[in-house]
N, C-alpha and C positions, 0 to 999 in steps of 0.2 A: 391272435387268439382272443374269444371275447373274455375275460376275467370279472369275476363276481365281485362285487366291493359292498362292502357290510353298513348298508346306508341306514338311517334311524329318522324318524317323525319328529317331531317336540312338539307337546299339548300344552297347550296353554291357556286359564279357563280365565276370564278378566272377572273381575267385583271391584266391593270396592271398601272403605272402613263404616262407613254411615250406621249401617245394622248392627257392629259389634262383635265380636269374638266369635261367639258364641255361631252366628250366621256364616262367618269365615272359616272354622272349625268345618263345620254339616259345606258348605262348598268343596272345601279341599279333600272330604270322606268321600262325597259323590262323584268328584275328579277322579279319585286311586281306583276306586269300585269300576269308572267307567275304562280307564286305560288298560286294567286287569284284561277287564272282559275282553275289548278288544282284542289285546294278545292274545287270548285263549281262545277268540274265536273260529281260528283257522280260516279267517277270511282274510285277512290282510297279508301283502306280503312281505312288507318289513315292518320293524317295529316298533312299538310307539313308545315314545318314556315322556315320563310325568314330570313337569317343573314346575316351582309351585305357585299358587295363584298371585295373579297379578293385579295392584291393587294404585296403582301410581302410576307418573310417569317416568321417576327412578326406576324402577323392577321392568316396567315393560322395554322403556330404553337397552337397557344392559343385559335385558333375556335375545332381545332381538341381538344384539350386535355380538353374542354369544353364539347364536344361533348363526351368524353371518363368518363368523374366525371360525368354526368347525365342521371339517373337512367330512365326518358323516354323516353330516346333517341334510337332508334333502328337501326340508320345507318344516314348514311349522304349522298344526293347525289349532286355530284359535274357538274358543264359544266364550260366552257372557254367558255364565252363568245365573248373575243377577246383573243388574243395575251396572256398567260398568262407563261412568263419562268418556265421551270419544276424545275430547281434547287430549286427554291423557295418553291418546294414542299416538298421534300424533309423530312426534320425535321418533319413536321409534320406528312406526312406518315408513317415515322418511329415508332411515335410513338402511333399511331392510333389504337385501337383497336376492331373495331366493322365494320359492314359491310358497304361495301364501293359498289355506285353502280355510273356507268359515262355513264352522258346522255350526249348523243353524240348528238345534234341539235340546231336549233338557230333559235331568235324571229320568224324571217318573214321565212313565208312560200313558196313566188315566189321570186324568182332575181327580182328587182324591174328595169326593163329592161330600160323602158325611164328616168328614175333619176338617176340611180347608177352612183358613181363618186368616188374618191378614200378615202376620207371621210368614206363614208359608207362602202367601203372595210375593210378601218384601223379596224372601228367598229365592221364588223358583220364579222368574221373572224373565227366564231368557226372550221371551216375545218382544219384550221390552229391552234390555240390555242389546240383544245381537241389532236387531235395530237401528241402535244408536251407534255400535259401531260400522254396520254396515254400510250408514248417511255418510259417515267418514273416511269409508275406502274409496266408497264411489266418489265423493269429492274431492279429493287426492288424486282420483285418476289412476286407481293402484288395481293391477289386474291381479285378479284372483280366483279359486274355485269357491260356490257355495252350493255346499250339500246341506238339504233339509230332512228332519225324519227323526224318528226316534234313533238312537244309539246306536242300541239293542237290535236293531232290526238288519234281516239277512241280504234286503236290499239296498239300503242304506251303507253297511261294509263292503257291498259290492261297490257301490258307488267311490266311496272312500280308494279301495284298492285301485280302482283303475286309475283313481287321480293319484294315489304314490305312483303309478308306474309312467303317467302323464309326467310326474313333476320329476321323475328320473331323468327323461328325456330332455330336459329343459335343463338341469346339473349337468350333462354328460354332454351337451352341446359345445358346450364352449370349451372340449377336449378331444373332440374330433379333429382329425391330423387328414387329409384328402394327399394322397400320393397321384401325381396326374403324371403319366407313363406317355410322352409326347404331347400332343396338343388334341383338342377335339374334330371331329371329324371336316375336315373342309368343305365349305359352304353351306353348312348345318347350321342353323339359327337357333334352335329351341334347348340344347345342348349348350351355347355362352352363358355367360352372366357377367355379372359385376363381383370381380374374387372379392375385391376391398369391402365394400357393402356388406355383403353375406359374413366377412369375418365383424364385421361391426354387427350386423343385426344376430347374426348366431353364434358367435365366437370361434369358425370354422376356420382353420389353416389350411389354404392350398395351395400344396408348390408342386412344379416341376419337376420333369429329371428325364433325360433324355433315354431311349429303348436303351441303347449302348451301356447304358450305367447298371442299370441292372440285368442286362443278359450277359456282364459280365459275371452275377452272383448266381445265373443258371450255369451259365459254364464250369463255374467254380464246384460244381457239385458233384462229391464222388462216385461212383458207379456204386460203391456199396450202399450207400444210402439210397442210392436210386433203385437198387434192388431191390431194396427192406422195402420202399413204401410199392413197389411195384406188386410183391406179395401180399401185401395190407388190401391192395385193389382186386387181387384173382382169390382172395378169400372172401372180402365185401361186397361184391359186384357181380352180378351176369355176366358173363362173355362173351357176345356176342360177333362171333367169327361172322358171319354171314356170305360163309366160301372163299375171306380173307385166308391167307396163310398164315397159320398158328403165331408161326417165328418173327416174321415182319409184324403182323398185328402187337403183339408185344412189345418190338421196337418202338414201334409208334406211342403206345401207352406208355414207354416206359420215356420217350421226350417230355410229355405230359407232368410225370412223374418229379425229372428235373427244374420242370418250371415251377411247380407245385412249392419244391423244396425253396427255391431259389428265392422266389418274389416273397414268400414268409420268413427268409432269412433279412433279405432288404425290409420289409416291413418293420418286423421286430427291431432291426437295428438302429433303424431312422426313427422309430415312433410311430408309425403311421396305422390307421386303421380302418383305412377306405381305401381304394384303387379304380381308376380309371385305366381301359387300353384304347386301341385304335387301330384296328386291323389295315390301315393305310400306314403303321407305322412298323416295322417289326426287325431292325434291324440287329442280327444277330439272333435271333429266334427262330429256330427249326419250323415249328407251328404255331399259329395263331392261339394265346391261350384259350382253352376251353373244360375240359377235364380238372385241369387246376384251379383255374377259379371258381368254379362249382365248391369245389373243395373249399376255399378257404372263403369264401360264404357260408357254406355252411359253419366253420369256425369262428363265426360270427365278424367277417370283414364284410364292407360294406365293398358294393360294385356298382359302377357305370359302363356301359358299354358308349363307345365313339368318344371319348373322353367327358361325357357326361358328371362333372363331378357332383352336380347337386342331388342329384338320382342314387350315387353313391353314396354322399355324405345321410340322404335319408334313409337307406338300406342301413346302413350301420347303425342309426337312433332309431330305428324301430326294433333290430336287432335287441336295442339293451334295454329298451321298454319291456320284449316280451321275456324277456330272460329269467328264466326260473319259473314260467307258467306251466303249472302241468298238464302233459298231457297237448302239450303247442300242438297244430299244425302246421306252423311254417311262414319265415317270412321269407321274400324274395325281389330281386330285381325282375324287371320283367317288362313286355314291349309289345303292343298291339300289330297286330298283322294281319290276319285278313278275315274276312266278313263270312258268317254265315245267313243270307236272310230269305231259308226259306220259311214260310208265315209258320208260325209256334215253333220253331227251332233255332228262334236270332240267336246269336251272339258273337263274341269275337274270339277268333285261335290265339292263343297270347304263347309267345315264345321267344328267342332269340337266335342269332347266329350257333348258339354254343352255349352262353352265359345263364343256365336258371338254376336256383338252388336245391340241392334234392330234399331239404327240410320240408317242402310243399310234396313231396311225391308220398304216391300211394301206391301199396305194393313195392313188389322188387321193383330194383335201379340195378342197369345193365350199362358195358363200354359198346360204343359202337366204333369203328376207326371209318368215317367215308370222307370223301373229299368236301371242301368247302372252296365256292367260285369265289368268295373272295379272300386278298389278303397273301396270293401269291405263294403261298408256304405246302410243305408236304400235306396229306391230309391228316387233320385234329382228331386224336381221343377228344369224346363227349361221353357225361352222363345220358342217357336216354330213360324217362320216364313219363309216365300222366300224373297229372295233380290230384290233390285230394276235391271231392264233392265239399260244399257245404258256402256261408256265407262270409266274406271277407273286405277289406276297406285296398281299393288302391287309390296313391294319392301322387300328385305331380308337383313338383317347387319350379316353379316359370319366374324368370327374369323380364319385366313386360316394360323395362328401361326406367321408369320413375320409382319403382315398388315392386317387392316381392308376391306372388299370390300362391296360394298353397291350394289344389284344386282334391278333393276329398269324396270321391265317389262309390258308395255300397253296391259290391256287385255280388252276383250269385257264381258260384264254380261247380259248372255241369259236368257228371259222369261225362265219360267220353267212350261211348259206347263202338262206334264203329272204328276200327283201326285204319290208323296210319301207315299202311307199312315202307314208303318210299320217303319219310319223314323224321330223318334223324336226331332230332332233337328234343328235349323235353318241350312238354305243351301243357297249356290251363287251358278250358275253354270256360270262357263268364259271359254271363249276362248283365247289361249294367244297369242300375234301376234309375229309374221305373222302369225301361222299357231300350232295347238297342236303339230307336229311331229315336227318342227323349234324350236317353243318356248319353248318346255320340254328339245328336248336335249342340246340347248344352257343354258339354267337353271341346267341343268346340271351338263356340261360341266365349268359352272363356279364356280359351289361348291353353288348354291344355297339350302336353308334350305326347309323343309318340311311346314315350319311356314311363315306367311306373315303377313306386316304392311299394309292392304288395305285400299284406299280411292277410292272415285268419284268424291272428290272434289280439289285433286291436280293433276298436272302435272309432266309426268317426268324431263320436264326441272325443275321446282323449284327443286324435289329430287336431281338431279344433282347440281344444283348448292349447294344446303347444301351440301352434300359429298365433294363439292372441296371448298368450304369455311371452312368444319372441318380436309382437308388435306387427304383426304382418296381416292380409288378408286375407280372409279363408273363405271359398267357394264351396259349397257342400252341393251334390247331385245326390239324391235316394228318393225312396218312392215317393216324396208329395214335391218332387218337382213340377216347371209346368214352366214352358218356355218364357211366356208370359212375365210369369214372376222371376224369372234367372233373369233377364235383360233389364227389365226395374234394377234388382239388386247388383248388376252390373252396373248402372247408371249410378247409381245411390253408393255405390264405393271409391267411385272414380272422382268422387265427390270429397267425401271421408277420408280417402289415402293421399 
């Protein structure tokens, strides 16, 4: 289950002694006035507390290393107020280790044209202070976010919130647990990686465990509990008999039902909160999961299908990036499949065996019970539904043997007007920008996976900036691509990494 944790910012505005009291007074007043606001803005989504300004390289040291021992701290963002020497900074950056974001701005909003005097120069000098500290992150080599702009302003706290929810992502990584339910699919290439690597570059844990081990905690599951949630499903869901017999359709739902319970009991127990399967694997398993892992997608675990676990491990950190967004549409695993291309209607059918989350569904979600050719088992309960319209980011974690790349492509999610009806499974159809004939072959062309970590409710810039705060390279496709320049920047990375 995805759990909320009550994570908190630290402001921290740098100066310094030179101007006197009196200037450090009026600093530390326009710091509390600025932190207020923010809180009250209803723009942010955690919250920000005031520490007090920073004027040394004692105070900055011991805020940062404070910052670093507590556990709801999810980044720190810093402004120069005035004048703040970067030396000072130093030590403490060094030894900082959590996300670092530089608001580049300052109290007052207009030159205060008829008063300004050199007084309030000395004062409001952020142009000059963040500056100085800026020359110093970039020469440390220290990644960060920098947000420019007034405060105050409703674009600017936009900006701001999407980087708490960036630098969630970046905390919560290195607590992600990957449970891999067999091995991945044989002779599948874009599905391996490098476990050890990925646990160094993201702090990911992925182990093993054999079908056998936890279809023994489906079996373990009592009829009455399988009952209860079986109920939970004929009040929540369509039913979609489709000339099924009532009695067996139910049977079938209600395996579903026990796998459902089973694998969130093994999850919970072990820790884990991602899952990979492997429909070549299923020993001891009535059906191939599908109804249940919908499920517990939706409950915020992450999924890979063929034992994908990077696909996984990304489903579950976009999960806890969008978490608490109002009014979400939906993140999800999700798998390219086949091609629409007649002229103004491109794009690709995106679905899976079984596996998409109904967090993306629009309208009702219905059970289907039909057979599935692979994987040898009775035929799966599935969710069946269409995705929601509107614009969203799908992105792919590739193992390319030397380096990680994180490919980050803005797609469009078209109504889907004409039905499916011999098509059992949930579907998106997207188009990916610029264009399907750009966007496929630059996807491509960069060694993009078959597999996608889909949302609606992030942004490629957040994606990018996680990738360059986990050290890795990030491939961006949306509208001003242009083959041209994707193969330059292929060239010009392979270089860099």
């Amino acid at each position: 289950m995805l759990k909320s944790k009550e994570y908190k910012f630290w402001f921290a505005t740098g100066s310094q002694a030179l101007y006197g009291d009196e200037c450090l007074q009026e600093v530390a007043e326009h710091s509390r006035i600025m932190v207020e606001a923010l809180n009250k803005s209803g723009n942010l989504p955690f919250e920000v507390i005031l520490k007090p300004t920073l004027i040394d390289n004692v105070s900055i040291r011991k805020i940062f290393n404070e910052a670093n021992g507590d556990d709801s701290c999810a980044g720190v963002i810093t402004w120069m107020h005035t004048f703040s020497p970067a030396k000072s900074w130093i030590l403490g950056l060094q030894e900082y280790r959590k996300p670092l974001l530089h608001l580049h701005t300052q109290f007052n909003e207009e030159i205060p044209y008829d008063s300004i005097d050199m007084d309030f120069m000395n004062t409001n000098q952020s142009a000059h202070g963040d500056r100085e500290f800026g020359h110093m992150v970039s020469r440390m080599g220290i990644e960060r976010k920098v947000v420019v702009g007034y405060w105050n302003d409703a674009e600017v706290q936009s900006r701001i919130a999407d980087w708490m929810r960036t630098a969630i992502g970046i905390i919560e990584s290195s607590h992600i647990r990957i449970l891999r339910v067999g091995d991945n699919m044989r002779n599948v290439a874009v599905t391996e990686g490098d476990k050890v690597e990925a646990q160094i570059k993201f702090g990911w844990e992925i182990d093993a465990y054999n079908i056998t081990d936890i279809a023994e905690y489906v079996q373990a599951v009592s009829k009455g509990d399988i009952d209860n949630l079986v109920d939970e499903y004929y009040s929540k869901y369509d039913i979609l008999l489709e000339g099924r017999d009532a009695a067996e359709f139910k049977r079938h739902v209600a395996v579903q039902a026990g796998i459902e319970i089973g694998f969130e009991r093994f999850l919970e127990e072990k820790n884990y909160h991602a899952i990979v399967t492997n429909f070549e694997v299923l020993s001891g398993l009535q059906q191939l999961p599908g109804l249940a892992i919908q499920r517990l997608m939706e409950k915020g675990y992450g999924f890979g299908g063929e034992g994908d676990w990077k696909t996984a491990a990304m489903v579950r950190l976009m999960k806890l990036m969008t978490q608490g967004i109002k009014d979400a549409k939906g993140t999800s695993f999700m798998e390219d499949y086949t091609y629409n291309l007649v002229k103004g209607k491109e794009g690709i059918l995106q679905a899976h065996m079984l596996e998409v989350c109904p967090t993306i569904a629009q309208g009702s979600v219905g059970i289907k019970v039909t057979p599935l050719s692979m994987g040898k088992r009775e035929d799966p309960a599935r969710l069946v539904f269409t995705s929601k319209p509107g614009k969203g980011v799908a992105t792919s974690l590739v193992d390319l043997g030397n380096r990680f790349r994180l490919l980050i492509n803005d797609v469009d999610c078209l109504p889907q007007d004409i039905q499916m009806p011999k098509l059992p499974v949930a579907t998106a159809f997207w188009r990916p920008e610029p264009n399907l004939a750009t966007g496929a072959e630059a996807w491509i062309l960069a060694g993009g996976a078959h597999h996608t970590a889909f949302s609606y409710d992030l942004t490629a810039e957040q994606m990018g900036d996680w990738a360059a705060a986990m050290g890795i390279e990030a491939v961006f496709i949306d509208k001003d691509t242009t083959i041209r320049n994707l193969k330059n920047e292929l060239r010009w990375n392979s270089i860099a990494y």
